[in-house]
C-alpha positions as CSV (number, residue, x, y, z in Angstrom):
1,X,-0.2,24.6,-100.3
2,X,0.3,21.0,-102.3
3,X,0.3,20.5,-105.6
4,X,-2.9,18.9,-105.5
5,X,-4.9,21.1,-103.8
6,X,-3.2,23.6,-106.3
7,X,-4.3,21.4,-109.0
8,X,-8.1,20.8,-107.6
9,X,-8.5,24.6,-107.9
10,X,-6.9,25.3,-111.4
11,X,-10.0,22.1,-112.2
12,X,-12.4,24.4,-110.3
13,X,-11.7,27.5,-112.2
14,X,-11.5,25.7,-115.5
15,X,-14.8,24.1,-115.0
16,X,-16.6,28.2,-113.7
17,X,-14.9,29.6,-117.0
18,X,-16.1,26.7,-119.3
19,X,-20.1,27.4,-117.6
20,X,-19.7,31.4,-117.9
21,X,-18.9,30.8,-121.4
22,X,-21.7,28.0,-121.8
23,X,-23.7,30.6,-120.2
24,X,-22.7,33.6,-121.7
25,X,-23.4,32.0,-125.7
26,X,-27.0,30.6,-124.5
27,X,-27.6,34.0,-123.7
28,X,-26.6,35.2,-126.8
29,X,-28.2,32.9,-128.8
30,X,-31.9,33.0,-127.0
31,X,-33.2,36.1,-128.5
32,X,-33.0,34.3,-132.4
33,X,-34.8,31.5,-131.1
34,X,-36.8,33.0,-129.4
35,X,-38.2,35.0,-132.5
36,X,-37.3,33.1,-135.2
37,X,-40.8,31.2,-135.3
38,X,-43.9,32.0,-133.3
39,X,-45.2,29.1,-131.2
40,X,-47.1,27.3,-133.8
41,X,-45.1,27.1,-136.3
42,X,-42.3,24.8,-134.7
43,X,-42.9,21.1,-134.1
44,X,-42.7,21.3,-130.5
45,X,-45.1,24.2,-130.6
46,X,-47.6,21.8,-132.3
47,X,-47.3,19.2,-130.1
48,X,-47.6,21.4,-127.1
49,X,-50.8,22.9,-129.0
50,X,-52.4,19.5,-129.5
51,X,-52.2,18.5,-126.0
52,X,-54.0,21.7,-125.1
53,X,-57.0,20.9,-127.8
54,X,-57.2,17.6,-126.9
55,X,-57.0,18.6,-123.0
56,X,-59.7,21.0,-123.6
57,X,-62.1,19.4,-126.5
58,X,-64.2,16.8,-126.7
59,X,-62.1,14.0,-125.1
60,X,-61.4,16.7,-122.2
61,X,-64.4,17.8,-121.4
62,X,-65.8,14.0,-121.3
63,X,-63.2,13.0,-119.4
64,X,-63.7,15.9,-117.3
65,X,-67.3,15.0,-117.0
66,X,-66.3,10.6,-116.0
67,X,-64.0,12.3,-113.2
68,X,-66.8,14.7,-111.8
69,X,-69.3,11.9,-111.5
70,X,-67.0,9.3,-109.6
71,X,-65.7,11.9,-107.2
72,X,-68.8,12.9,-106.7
73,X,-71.0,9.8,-106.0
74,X,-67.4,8.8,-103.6
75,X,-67.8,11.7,-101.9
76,X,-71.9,11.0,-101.2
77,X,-70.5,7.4,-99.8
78,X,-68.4,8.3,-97.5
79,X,-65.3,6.9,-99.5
80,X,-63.5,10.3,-101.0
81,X,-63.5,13.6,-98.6
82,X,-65.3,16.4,-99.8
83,X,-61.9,17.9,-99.8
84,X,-60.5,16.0,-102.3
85,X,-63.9,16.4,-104.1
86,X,-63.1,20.4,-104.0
87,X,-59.6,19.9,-105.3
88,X,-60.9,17.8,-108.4
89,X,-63.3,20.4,-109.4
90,X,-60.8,23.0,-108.8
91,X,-58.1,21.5,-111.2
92,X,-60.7,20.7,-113.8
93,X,-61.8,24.3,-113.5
94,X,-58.1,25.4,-113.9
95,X,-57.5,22.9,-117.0
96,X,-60.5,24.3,-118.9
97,X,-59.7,28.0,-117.6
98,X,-56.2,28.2,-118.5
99,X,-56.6,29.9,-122.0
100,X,-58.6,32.8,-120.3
101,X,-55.8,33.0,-117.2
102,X,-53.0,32.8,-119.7
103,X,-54.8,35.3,-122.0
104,X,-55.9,37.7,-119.1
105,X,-52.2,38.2,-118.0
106,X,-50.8,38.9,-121.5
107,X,-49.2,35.8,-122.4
108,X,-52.0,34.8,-125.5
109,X,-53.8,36.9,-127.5
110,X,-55.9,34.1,-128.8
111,X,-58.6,32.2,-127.0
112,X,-56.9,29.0,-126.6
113,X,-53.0,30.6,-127.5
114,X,-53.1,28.0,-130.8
115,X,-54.2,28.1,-134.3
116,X,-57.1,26.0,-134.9
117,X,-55.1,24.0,-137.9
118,X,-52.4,22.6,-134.8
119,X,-53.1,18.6,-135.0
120,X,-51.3,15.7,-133.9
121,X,-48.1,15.0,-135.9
122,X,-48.6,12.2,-138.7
């Protein structure tokens, strides 16, 4: 074997040990994060919140509302498939059913999974 080939495989094994260490002190470190701060109280957590209040409040729903009435009244002129018109409903369904689906399976115990007092960042 060469010297180089000898050399690209020492590289190779340096770079595996440098990941499994990488690896090994993620894994280590996860559970503190992990329960350091529930959801709401980090930053990211607030933002994530926000999105879901403003996905599923007022602005949501009338936005929800706009997208119904346009797919629809395509559908009714030929221009949109009634397929398409059945996948829009469907994901606007899914949007504003989420909470409940996230809730049923464990993952909230909450309605919506935030505290009401989440707003956007100022």
């Amino acid at each position: 074997m060469s010297n180089v080939t000898k050399s690209r495989k020492e590289v190779a094994s340096m770079w595996q040990l440098c990941l499994a260490l990488a690896i090994s002190g993620a894994a280590v470190m996860v559970p503190d994060m992990l329960f350091a701060a529930s959801p709401t109280d980090t930053p990211i957590g607030n933002i994530f919140c926000s999105i879901a209040l403003l996905a599923t409040g007022n602005t949501g729903k009338g936005l929800a509302t706009i997208a119904i009435t346009v797919i629809g009244l395509g559908a009714l002129l030929g221009k949109v498939s009634w397929g398409m018109a059945l996948i829009v409903a469907l994901g606007i369904a899914l949007v504003f059913g989420a909470a409940a689906i996230a809730g049923s399976i464990g993952v909230t115990n909450m309605e919506t999974g935030c505290s009401t007092t989440a707003s956007w960042p100022r």
